[in-house]
Backbone as JSON Lines, residues from 0, in Angstrom:
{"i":0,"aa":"X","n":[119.7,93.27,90.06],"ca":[119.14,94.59,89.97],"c":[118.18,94.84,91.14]}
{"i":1,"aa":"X","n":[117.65,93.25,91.63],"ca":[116.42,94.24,92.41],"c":[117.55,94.57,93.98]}
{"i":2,"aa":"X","n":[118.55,93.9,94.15],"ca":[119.22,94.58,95.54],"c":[119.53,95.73,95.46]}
{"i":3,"aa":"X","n":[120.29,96.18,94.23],"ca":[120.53,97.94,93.62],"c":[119.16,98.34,94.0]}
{"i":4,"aa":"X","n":[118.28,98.28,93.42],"ca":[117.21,99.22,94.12],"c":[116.67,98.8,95.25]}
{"i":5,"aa":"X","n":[116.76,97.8,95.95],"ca":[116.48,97.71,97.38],"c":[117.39,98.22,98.17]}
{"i":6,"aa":"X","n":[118.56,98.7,97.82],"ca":[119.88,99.53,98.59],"c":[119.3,100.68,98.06]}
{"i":7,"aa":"X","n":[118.74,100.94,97.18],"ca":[118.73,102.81,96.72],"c":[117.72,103.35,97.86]}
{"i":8,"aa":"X","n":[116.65,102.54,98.71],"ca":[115.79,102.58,98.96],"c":[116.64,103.33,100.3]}
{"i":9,"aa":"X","n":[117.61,103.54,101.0],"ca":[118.43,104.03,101.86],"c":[119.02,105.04,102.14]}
{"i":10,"aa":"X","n":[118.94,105.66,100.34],"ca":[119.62,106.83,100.06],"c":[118.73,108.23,100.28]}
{"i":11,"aa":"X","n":[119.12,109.36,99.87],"ca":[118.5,110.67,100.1],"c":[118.23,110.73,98.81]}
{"i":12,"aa":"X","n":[116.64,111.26,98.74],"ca":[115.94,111.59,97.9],"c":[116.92,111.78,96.53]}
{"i":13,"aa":"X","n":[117.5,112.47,96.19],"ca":[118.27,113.17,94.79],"c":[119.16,111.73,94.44]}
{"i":14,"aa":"X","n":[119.71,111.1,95.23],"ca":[119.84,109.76,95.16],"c":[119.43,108.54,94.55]}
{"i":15,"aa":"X","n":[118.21,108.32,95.64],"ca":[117.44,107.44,95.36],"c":[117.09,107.61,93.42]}
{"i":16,"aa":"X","n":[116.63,108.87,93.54],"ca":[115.86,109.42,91.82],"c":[117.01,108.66,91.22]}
{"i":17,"aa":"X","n":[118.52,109.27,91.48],"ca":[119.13,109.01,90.01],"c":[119.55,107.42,90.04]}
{"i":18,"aa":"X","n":[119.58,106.56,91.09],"ca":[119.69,104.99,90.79],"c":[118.34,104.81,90.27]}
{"i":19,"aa":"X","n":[117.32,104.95,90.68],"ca":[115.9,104.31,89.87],"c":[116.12,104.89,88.54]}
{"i":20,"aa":"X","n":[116.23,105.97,88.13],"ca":[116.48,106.4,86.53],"c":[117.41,105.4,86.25]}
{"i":21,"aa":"X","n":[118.19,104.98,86.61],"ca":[119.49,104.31,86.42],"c":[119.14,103.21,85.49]}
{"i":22,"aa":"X","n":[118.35,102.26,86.56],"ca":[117.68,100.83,86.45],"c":[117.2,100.84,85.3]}
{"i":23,"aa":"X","n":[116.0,101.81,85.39],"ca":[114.57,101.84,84.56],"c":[114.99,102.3,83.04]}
{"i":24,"aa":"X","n":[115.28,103.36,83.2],"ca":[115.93,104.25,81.81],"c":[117.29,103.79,80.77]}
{"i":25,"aa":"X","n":[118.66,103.77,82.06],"ca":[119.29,103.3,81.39],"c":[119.37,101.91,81.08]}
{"i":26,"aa":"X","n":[119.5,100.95,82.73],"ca":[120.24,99.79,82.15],"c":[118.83,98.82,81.28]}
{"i":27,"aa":"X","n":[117.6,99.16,81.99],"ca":[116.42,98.32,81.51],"c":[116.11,98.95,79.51]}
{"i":28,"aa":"X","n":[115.71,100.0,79.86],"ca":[115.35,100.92,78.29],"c":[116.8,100.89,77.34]}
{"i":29,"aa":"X","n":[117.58,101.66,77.97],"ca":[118.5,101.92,76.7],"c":[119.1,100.42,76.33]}
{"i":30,"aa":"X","n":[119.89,100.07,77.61],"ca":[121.02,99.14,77.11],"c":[120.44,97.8,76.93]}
{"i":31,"aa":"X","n":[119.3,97.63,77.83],"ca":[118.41,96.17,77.64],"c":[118.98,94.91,78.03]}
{"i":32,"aa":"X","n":[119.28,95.41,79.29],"ca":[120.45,94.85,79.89],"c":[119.38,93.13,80.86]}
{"i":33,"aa":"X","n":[118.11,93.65,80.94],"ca":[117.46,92.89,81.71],"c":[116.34,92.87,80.79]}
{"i":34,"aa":"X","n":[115.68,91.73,80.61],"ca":[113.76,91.82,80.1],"c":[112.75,92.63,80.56]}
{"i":35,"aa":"X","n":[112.14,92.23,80.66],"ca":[110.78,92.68,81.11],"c":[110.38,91.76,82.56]}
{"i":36,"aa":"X","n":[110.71,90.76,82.46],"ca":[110.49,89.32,83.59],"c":[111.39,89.58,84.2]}
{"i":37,"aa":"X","n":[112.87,90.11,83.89],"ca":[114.13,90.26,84.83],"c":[114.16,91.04,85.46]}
{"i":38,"aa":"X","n":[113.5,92.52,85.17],"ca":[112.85,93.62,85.84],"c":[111.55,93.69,86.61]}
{"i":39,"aa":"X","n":[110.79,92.68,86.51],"ca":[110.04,92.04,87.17],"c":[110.2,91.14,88.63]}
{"i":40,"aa":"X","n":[111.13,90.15,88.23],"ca":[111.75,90.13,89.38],"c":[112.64,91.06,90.56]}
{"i":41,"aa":"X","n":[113.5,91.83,89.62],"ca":[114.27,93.33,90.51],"c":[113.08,93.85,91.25]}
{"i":42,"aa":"X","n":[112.25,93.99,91.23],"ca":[111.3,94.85,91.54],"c":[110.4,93.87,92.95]}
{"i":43,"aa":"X","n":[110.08,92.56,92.57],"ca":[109.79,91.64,93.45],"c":[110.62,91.95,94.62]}
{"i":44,"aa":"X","n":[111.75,91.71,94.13],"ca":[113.17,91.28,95.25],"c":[113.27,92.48,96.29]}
{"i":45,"aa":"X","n":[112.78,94.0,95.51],"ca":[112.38,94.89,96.34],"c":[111.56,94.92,97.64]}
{"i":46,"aa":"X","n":[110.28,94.69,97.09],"ca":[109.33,94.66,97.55],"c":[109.1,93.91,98.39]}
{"i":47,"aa":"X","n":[109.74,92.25,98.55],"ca":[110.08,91.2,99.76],"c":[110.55,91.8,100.67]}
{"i":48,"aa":"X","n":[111.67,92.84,100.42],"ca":[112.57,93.1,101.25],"c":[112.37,94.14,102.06]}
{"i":49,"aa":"X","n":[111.42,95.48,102.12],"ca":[110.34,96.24,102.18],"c":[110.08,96.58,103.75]}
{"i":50,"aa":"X","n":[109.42,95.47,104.19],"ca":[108.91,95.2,105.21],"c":[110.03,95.44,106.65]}
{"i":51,"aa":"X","n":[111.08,94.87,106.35],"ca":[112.45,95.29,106.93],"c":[113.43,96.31,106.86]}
{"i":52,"aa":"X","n":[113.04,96.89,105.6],"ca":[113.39,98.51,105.26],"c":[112.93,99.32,105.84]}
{"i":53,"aa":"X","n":[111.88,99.23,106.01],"ca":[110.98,100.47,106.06],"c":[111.01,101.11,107.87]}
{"i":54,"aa":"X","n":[111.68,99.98,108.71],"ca":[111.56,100.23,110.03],"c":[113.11,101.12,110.47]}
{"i":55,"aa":"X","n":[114.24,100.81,109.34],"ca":[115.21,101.71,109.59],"c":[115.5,103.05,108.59]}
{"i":56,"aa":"X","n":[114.52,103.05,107.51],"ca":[114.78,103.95,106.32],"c":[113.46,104.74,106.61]}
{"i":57,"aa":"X","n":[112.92,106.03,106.84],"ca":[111.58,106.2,106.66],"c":[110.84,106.54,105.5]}
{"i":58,"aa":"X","n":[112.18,107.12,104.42],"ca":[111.96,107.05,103.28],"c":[110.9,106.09,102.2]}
{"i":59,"aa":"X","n":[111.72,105.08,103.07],"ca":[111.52,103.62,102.12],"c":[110.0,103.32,101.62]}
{"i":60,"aa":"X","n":[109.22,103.41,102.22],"ca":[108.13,103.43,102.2],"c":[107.2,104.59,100.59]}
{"i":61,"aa":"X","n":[107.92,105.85,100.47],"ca":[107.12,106.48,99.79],"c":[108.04,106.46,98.43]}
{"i":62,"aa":"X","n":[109.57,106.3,98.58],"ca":[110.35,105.15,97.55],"c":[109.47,104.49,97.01]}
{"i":63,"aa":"X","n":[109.13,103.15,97.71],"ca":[108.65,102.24,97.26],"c":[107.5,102.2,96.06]}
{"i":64,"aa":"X","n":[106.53,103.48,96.44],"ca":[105.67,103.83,95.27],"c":[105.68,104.41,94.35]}
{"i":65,"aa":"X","n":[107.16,105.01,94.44],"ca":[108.11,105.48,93.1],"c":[108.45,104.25,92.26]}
{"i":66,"aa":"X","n":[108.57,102.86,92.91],"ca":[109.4,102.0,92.29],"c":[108.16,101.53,91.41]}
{"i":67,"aa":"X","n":[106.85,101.73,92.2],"ca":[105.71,101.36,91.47],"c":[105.28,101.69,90.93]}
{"i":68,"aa":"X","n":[105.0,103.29,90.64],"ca":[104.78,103.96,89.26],"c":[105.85,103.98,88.45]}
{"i":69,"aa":"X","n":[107.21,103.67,88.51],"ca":[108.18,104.24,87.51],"c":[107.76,102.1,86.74]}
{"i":70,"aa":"X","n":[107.43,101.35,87.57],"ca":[107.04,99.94,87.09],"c":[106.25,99.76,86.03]}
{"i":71,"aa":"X","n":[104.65,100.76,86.68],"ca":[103.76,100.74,85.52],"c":[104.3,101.52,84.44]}
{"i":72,"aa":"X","n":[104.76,102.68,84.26],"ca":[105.3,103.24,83.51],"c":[106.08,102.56,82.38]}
{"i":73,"aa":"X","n":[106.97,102.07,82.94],"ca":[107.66,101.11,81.7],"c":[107.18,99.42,81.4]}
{"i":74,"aa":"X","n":[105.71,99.58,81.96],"ca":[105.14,97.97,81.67],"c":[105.71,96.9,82.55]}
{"i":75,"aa":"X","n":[106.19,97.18,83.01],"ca":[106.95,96.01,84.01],"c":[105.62,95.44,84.97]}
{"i":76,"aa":"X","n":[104.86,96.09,85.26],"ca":[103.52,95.69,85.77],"c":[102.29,95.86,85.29]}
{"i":77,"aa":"X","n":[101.05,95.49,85.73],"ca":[100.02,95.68,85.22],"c":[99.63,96.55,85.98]}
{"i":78,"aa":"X","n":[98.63,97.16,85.81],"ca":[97.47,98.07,86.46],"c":[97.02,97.36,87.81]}
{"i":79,"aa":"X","n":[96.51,96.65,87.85],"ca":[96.35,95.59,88.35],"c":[97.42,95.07,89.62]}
{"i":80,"aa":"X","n":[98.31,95.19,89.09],"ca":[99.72,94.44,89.78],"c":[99.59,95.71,90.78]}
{"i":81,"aa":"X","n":[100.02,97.2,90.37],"ca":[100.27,97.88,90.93],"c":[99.62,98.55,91.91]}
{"i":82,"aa":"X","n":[98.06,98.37,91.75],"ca":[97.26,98.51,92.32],"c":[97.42,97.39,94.21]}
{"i":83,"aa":"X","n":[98.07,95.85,93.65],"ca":[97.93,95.2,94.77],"c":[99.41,95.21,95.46]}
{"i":84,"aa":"X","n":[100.46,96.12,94.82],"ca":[101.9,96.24,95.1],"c":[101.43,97.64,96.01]}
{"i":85,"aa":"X","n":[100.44,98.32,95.79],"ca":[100.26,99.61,96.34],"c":[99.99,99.16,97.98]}
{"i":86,"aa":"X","n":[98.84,98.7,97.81],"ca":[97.68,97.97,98.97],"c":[98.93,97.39,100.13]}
{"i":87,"aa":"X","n":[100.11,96.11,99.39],"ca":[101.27,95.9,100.48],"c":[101.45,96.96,100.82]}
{"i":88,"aa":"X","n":[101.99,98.21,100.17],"ca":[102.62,99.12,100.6],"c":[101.96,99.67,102.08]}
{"i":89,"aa":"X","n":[101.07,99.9,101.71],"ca":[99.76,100.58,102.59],"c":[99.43,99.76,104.07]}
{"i":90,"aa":"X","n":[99.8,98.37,103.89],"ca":[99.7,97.7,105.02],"c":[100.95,97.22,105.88]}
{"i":91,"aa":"X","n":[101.91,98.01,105.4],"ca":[103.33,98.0,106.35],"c":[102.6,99.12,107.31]}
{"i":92,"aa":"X","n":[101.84,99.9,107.53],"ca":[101.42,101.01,108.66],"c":[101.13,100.21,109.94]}
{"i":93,"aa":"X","n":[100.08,99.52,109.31],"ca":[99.38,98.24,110.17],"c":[100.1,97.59,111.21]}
């Protein structure tokens, strides 16, 4: 799951939305297809990968803090977490 959304991270906006609904809503919420830790990792696997996105996608970058509120949102992170998933974000500028 986390390469599906590290590939969505490529797409055009209306895109991107409906694979992250995808993840989060359907396959994580409805079908329960992954845990909480398995979506945890998807989301890691993102975020590694990020740093190398972000120089050919320009998107990718404000993606990325979609992936992090739609995270806290369904508990997949802490407050906390997201707060220091933000801060990476913020220092790909750098």
């Amino acid at each position: 799951m986390g390469y599906f959304i590290n590939n969505a991270l490529s797409e055009k906006p209306e895109d991107f939305n409906t694979y992250l609904n995808l993840c989060f809503e359907y396959y994580f919420k409805d079908l329960k297809l992954l845990n909480e830790l398995e979506m945890l990792e998807s989301v890691n696997v993102c975020m590694a990968h990020l740093p190398d996105l972000v120089i050919d996608y320009p998107k990718a970058k404000s993606y990325a803090l979609d992936i992090i509120k739609k995270s806290l949102a369904f508990k997949i992170i802490s407050p906390e977490d997201a707060e220091n998933y933000n801060k990476h974000i913020a220092n790909l500028d750098e």
